[in-house]
DONU-470596 format. One record per residue (C-alpha): x, y, z; residue in three letters. Coordinates in Angstrom, 2 decimals. Layout:
BEGIN
@X:X; Y:Y; Z:Z; aa:Ala
...
END
This chain:
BEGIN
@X:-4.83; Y:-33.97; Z:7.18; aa:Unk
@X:-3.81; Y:-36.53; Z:4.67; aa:Unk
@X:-0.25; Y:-36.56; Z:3.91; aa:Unk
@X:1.31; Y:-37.19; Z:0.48; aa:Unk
@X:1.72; Y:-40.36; Z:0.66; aa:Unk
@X:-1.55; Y:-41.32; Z:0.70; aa:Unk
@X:-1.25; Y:-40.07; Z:-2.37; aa:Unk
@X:0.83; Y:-42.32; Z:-4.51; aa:Unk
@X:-0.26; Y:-41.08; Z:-7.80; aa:Unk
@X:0.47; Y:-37.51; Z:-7.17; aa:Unk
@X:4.73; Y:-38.37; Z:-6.40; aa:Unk
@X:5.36; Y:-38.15; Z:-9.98; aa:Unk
@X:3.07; Y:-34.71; Z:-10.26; aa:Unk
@X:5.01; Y:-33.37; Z:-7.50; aa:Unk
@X:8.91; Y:-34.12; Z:-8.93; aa:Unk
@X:7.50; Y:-32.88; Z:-12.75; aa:Unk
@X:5.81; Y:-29.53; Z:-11.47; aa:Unk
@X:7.05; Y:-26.63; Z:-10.15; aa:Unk
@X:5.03; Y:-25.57; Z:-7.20; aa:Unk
@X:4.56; Y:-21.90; Z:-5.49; aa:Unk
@X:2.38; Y:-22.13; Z:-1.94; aa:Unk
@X:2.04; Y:-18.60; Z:-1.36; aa:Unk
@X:0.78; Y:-18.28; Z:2.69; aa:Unk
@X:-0.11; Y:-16.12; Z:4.98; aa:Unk
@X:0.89; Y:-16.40; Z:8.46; aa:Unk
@X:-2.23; Y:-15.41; Z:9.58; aa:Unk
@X:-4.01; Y:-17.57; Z:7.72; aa:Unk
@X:-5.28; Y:-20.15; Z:10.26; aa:Unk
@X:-7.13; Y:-22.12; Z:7.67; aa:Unk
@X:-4.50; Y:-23.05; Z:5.50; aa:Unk
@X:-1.10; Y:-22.08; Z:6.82; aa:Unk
@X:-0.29; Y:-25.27; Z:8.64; aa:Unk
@X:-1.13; Y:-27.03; Z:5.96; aa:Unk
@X:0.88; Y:-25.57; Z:3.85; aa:Unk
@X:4.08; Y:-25.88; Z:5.80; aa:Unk
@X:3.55; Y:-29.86; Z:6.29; aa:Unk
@X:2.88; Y:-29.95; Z:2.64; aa:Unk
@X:5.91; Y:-28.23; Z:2.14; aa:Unk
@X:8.11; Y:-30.38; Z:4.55; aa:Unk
@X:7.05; Y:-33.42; Z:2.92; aa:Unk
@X:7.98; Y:-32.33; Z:-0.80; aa:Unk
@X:11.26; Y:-31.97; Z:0.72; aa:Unk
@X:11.40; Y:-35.66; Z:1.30; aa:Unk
@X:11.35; Y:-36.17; Z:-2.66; aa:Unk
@X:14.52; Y:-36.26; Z:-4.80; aa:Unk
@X:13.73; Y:-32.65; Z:-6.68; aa:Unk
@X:12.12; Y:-30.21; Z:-4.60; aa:Unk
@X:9.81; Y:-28.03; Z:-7.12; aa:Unk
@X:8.10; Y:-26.60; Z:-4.38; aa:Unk
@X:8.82; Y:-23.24; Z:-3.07; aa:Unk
@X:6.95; Y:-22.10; Z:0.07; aa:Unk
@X:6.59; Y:-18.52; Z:0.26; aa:Unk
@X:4.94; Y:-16.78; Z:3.35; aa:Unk
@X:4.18; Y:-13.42; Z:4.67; aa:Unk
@X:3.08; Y:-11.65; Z:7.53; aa:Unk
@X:-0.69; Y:-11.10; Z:6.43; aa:Unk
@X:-3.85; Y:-13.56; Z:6.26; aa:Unk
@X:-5.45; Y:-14.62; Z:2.57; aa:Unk
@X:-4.53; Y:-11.74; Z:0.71; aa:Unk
@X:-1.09; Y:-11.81; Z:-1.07; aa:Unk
@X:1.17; Y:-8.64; Z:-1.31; aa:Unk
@X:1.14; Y:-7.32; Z:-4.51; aa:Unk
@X:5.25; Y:-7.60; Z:-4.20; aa:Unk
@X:5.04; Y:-11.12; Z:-3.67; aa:Unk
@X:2.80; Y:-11.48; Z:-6.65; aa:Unk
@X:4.98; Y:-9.61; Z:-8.95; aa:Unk
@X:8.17; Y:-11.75; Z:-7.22; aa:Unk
@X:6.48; Y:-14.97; Z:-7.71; aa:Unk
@X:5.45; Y:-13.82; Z:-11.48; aa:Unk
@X:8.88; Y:-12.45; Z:-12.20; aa:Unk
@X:10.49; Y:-15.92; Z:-11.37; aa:Unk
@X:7.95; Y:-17.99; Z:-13.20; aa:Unk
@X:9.20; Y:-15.11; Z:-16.61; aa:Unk
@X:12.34; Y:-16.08; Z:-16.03; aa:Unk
@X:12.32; Y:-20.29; Z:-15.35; aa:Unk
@X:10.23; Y:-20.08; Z:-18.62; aa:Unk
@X:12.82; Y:-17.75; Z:-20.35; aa:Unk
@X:15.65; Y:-20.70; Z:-19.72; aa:Unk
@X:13.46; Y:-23.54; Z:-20.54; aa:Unk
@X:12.94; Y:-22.06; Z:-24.04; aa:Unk
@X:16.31; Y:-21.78; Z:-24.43; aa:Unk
END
């Protein structure tokens, strides 16, 4: 898998944008990739990517939905501000 820095035009996307990876452990497609994604956002000065995983596959909890949409409500709430 590419990494992000093969990528050079997507560093300033990633320190603008606030990112949610929502993953399921079981999710052999696409949970490794998600973690490595997540480790290398770390790397960058602002990390505005949150890595959120679960026990399950591809389908996402409704709880983590709501938790995830209930965040993004309130980041917007003190932006507006």
């Amino acid at each position: 898998m590419p990494t992000i820095a093969h990528y050079p035009d997507l560093h300033p996307i990633i320190s603008a944008v606030k990112m949610h990876l929502i993953v399921g452990k079981q999710d052999h497609y696409r949970y490794e990739n998600a973690v490595l994604f997540n480790e290398q956002a770390k790397k960058y000065q602002e990390n505005n990517v949150k890595l959120i995983t679960h026990d399950g596959g591809h389908v996402i909890p409704e709880n983590i939905v709501r938790q995830v949409i209930h965040d993004l409500d309130k980041s917007a709430e003190v932006s507006n501000e």
